[in-house]
C-alpha positions, 0 to 999 in steps of 0.5 A, a space after each residue: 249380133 252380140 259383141 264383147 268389148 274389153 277396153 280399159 280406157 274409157 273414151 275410147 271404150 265409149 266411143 266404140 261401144 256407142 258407135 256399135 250400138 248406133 250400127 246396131 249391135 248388141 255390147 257388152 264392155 268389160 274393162 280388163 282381162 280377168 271380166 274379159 275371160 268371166 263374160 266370155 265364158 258365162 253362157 256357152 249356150 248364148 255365145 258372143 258372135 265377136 269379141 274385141 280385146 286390147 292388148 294392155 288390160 288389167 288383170 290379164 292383157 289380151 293375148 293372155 286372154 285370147 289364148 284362154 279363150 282359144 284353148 278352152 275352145 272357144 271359135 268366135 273371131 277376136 280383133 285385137 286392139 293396141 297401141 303396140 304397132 311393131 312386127 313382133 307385137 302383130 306376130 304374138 297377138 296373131 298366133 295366140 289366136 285373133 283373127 285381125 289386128 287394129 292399131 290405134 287410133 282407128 277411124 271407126 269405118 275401118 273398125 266396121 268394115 273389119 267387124 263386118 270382114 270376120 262375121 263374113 267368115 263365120 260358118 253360117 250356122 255359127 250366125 244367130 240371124 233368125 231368133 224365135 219363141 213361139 210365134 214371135 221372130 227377130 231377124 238380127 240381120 234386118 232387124 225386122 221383128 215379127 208375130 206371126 204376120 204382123 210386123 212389129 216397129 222397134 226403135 233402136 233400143 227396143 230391138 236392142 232389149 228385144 234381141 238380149 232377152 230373145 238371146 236368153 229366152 226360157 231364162 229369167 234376166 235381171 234388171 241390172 244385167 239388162 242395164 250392163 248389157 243395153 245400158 251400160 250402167 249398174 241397177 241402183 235401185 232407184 232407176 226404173 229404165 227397163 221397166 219402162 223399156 219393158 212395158 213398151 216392148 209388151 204393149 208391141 208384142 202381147 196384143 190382146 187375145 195374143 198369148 203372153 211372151 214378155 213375162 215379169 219374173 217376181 225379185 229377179 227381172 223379166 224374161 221372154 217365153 211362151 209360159 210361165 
């Protein structure tokens, strides 16, 4: 399930970003309102099963964004996040469209059980759980990944890079937005962690006689299809 997470401080943003990724969730973070609204909207196609917004970003704060967000029709639910806890602050993040309200401090359980409280509500076909290409499937509700009868063993962040470039499958990634998205950090030219992450997911994937799915994309990135 792909999360976007708009939090301008940074420990706290780390620590539900990597909390959310342990519970096996794709996040992307974004830190004010202005990345927000731009991630948000990037791919209608690939939309974000769940955002969480703070109140108080840079740029524009959160019920400035979620009301955008609303008004250009955008349904995914949107948990709030502040440190605001009066009846009116509740009130105006709730009527510019969120679905929950969280004050912070939290305890990271109840983040999850309210994650897992929206997702409940989504109308089933708005759920991306069974992600396909070709022979090739990913169940992002048990995390199984299989081609054809044989299951494939992912660890944590090989189903994580798995799951994104299923998500945008047909379409070339690069290597720095594979890193915002798994990694959390920018491509400096000198890190060779995707690659890396890549080969082990072709050596799982692309057994010999198997059609090709994992495709390197020459000066862009990589991508996943059934051709080239």
């Amino acid at each position: 399930m792909r999360v976007l997470v708009a939090e301008d401080d940074q420990r706290i943003a780390g620590f539900i970003v990597k909390g959310l990724r342990e519970e096996g969730y794709l996040v992307q973070h974004v830190t004010d309102g202005e990345q927000a609204l731009a991630f948000a909207l990037a791919e209608p196609e690939n939309p974000y099963d769940l955002l969480i917004l703070d109140i108080l970003m840079p740029q524009r704060d959160g019920v400035t964004v979620c009301r955008e967000l609303r008004t250009r029709g955008m349904h995914a639910p949107i948990l709030m996040l502040t440190a605001l806890d009066s009846l009116d602050d509740r009130v105006r993040g709730l009527d510019s469209g969120a679905d929950d309200y969280l004050v912070k401090p939290f305890a990271f359980p109840e983040l999850l059980a309210r994650l897992r409280a929206l997702s409940r509500r989504m109308p089933v076909t708005a759920r991306s759980m069974l992600l396909q290409v070709a022979d090739l499937t990913l169940d992002t509700t048990t995390h199984v990944a299989q081609r054809g009868q044989r299951k494939i063993e992912l660890s944590p962040r090989e189903y994580h890079l798995l799951e994104y470039l299923m998500r945008n499958a047909g379409r070339s990634v690069s290597r720095t937005n594979i890193l915002q998205a798994i990694w959390s950090f920018d491509y400096d030219g000198a890190s060779n962690v995707v690659d890396v992450y890549v080969g082990y997911l072709r050596r799982k994937i692309d057994l010999e006689g198997e059609p090709q799915l994992v495709h390197t994309v020459r000066g862009v990135g990589y991508k996943i299809a059934e051709s080239t």
